[in-house]
C-alpha positions in Angstrom: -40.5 -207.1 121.9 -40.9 -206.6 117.9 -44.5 -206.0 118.6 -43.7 -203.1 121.3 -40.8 -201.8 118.2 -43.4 -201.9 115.9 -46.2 -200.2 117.9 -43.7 -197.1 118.9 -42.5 -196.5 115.6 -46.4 -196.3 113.7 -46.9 -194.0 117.0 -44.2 -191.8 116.1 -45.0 -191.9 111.9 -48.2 -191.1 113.1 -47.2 -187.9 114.8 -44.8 -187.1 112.6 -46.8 -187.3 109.6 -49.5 -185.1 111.7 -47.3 -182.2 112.2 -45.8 -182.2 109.1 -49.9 -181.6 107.9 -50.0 -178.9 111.0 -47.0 -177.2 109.1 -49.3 -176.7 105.7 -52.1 -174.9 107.6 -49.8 -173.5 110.3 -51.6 -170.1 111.3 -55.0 -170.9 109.3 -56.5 -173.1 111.5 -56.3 -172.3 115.4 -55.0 -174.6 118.1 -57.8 -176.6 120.0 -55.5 -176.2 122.9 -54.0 -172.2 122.6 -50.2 -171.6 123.3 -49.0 -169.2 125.4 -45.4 -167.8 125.8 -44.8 -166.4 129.9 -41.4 -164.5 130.9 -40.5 -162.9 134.0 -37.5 -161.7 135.2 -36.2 -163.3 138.7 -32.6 -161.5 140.4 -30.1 -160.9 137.5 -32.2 -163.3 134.9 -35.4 -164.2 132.9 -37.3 -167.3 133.3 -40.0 -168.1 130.3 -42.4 -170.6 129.6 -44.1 -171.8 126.4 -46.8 -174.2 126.6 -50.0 -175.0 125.4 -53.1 -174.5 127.7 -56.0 -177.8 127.4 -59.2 -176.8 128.6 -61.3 -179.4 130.9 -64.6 -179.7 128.8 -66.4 -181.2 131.1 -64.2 -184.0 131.9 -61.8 -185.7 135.0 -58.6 -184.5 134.0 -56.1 -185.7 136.8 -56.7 -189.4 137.2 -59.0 -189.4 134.7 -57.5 -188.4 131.1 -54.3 -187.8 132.9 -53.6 -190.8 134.9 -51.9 -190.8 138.1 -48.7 -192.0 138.1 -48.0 -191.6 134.2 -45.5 -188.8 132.6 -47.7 -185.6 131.6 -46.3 -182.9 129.3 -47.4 -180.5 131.5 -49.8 -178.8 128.7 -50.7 -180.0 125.2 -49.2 -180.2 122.0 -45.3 -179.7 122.3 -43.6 -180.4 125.5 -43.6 -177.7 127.7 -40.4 -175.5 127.8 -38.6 -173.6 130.7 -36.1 -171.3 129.8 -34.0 -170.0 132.4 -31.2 -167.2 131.8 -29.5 -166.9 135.2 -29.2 -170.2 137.5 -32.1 -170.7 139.9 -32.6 -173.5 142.4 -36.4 -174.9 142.1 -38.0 -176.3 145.1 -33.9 -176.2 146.7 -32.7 -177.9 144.0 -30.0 -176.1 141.5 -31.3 -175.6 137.6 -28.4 -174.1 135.4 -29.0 -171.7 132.5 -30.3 -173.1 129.6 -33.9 -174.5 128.3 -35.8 -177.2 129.7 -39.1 -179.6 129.2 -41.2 -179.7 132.4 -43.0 -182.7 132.5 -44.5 -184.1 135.5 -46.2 -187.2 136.8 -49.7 -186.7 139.0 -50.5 -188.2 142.0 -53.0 -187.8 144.4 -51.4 -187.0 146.9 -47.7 -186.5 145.8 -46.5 -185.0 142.4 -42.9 -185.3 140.4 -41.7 -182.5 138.6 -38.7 -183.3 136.0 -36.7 -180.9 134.1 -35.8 -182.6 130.9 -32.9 -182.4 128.5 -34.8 -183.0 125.2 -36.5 -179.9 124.2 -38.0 -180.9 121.1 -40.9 -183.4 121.5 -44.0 -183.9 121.3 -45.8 -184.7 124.1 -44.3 -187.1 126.3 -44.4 -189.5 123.8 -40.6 -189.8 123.0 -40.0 -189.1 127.0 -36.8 -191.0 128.0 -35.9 -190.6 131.5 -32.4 -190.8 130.8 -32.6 -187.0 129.5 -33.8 -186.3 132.7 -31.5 -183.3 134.3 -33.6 -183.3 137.9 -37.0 -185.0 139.3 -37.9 -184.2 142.7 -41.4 -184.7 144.7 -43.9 -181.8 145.7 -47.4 -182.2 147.2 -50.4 -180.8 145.0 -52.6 -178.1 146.5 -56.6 -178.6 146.3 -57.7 -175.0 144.9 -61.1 -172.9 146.0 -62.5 -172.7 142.6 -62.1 -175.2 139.4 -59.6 -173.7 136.8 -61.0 -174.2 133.0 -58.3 -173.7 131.3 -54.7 -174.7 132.0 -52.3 -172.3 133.4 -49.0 -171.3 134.5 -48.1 -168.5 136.3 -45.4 -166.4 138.3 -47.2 -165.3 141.9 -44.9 -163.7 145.1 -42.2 -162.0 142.7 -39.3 -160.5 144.3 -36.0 -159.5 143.4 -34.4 -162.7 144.4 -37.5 -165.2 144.5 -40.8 -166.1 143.1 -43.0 -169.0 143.1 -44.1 -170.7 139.5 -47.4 -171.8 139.8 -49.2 -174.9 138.0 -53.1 -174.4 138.0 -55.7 -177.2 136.4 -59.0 -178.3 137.5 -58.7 -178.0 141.5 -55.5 -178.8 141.4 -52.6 -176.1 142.0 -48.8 -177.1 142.1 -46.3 -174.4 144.0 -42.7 -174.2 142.8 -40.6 -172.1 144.6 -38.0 -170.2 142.7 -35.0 -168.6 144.4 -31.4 -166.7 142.7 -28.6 -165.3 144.3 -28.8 -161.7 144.2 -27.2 -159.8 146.7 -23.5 -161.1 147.0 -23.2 -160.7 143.0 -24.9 -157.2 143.0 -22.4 -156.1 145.4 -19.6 -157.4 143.7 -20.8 -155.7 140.7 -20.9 -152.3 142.6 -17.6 -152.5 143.8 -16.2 -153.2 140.0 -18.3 -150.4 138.9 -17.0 -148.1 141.4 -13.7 -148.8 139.9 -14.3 -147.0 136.3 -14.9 -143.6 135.9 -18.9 -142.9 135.9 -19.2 -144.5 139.2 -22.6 -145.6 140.2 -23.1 -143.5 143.5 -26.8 -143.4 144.1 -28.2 -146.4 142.7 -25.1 -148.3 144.8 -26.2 -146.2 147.9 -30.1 -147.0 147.5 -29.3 -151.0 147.4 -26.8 -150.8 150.5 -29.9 -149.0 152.1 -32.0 -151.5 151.3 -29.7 -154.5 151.3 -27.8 -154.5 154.5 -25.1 -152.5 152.7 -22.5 -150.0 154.7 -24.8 -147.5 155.8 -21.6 -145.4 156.2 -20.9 -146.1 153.0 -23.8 -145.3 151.4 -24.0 -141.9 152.9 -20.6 -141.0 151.6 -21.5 -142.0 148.2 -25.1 -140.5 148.3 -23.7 -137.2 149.5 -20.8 -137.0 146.1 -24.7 -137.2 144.7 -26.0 -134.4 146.1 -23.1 -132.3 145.7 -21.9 -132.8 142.2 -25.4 -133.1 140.6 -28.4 -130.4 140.7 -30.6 -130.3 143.6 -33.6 -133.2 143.3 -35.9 -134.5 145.3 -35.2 -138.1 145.2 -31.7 -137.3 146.2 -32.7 -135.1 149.1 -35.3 -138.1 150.3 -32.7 -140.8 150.3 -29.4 -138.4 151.9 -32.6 -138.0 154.5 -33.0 -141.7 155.0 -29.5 -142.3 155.3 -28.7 -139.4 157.2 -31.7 -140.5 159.9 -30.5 -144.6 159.8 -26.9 -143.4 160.4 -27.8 -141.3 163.7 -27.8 -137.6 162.5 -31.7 -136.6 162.5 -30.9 -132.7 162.2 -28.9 -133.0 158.9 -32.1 -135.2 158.0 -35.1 -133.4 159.2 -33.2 -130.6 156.9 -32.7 -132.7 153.7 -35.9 -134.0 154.1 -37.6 -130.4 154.4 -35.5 -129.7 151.1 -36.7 -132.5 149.5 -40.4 -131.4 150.3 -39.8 -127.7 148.8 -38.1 -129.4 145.3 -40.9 -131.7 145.2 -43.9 -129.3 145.6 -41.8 -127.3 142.9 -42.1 -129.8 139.8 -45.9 -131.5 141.5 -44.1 -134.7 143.0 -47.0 -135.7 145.4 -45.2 -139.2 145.8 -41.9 -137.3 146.9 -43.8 -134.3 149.2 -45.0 -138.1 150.9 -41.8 -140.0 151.0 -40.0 -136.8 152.6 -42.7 -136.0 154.8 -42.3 -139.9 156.1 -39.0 -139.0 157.5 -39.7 -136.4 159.1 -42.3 -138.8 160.4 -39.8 -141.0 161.1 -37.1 -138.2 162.7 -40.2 -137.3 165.3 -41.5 -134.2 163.9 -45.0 -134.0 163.8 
């Protein structure tokens, strides 16, 4: 036991006395393995990574200098770090606001991913699974072409989901990314609606697209059209709603509106849109 005491604490003077050194010559001597700071926004919030990407050089890198079955920091250098804005549920599981290291443990054939508490480590060297906020199981994914040099990514980004990718070697790991978005955006219209510069169009657009009251929308998208000077945009989605809501004359004739405004200031992607509803409305 004094043995293993002593053991960890040289391995930890070691490192500390090595990045106290990488402090001196911090920005004149490059990284072996280069950093690399991610963000992308997901629903209402930001998610961003900073990590350090390893390159394979020739060697077996997951059961070979990353061993199955043992904690990886999920890069090089400094843990990994996840910082989330908004809450998000990874993989169905619920991650609160606030920053994260994402270490993980390979496996051939299964993988655990753990968010962990302690933000400030190096490597997984200090890892104490007691800091551990959530660990769950994923399978790995055998990729078509051998990845160089580590990387994370964002892949299939929507407004209310998004998948964070882990790519090393032939090895890919998928983790699925979802936020509430809906319920809280409409909630947040209705509070809007209650102050004086009410959000009409932008509320109508997202009940359009959003299962909203189509009735609703059409009301709201109309005070639009009459308060404000004659535009394009406007004309194309009173069309749309217009059309959805059953009255295809009034929307054949804001769509034909929207056509003339749009060939007036060159808006070829509005003389299209307009022209779709038309489509749409059965007019050839």
């Amino acid at each position: 036991m004094k043995l293993l005491s002593f053991c960890l604490l040289t391995l930890i003077s070691f490192f500390n006395f090595n990045t106290a050194w990488a402090q001196e010559l911090k920005g004149k001597i490059p990284a072996i393995s280069q950093g690399q700071r991610i963000e992308q926004d997901l629903g209402l919030g930001t998610i961003s990574v900073k990590y350090y990407r390893p390159n394979i050089k020739d060697r077996k890198i997951f059961g070979g200098i990353e061993p199955y079955g043992v904690v990886w920091r999920t890069g090089a250098n400094n843990a990994t770090v996840i910082t989330l804005t908004d809450t998000v549920t990874v993989e169905g599981h619920l991650l609160t606001p606030g920053a994260y290291a994402l270490f993980c443990i390979p496996g051939p054939n299964e993988w655990t991913i753990i968010f962990n508490k302690n933000t400030s480590q190096w490597g997984a060297y200090a890892y104490d699974e007691k800091q551990d906020l959530l660990r769950f199981k994923v399978k790995p994914s055998k990729l078509p072409i051998k990845v160089e040099t580590l990387t994370i990514q964002f892949a299939d980004v929507h407004q209310d989901e998004g998948v964070l990718q882990i790519l090393w070697e032939n090895t890919g790991i998928n983790l699925h990314l979802k936020t509430e978005v809906d319920k809280r955006v409409m909630a947040n219209i209705q509070e809007a609606m209650k102050g004086d510069n009410k959000p009409y169009y932008v509320s109508a657009v997202w009940y359009y697209n959003h299962g909203g009251d189509l009735n609703q929308a059409l009301t709201w998208m109309q005070q639009v059209d009459k308060t404000q000077p004659p535009a394009f945009n406007v004309k194309y989605w009173l069309a749309r709603l217009q059309l959805k809501t059953g009255d295809k004359k009034s929307a054949i004739a804001s769509a034909n509106e929207g056509i003339k405004l749009a060939l007036a200031q060159n808006s070829q992607e509005y003389v299209r849109l307009n022209k779709e509803v038309l489509h749409d409305a059965g007019v050839n």
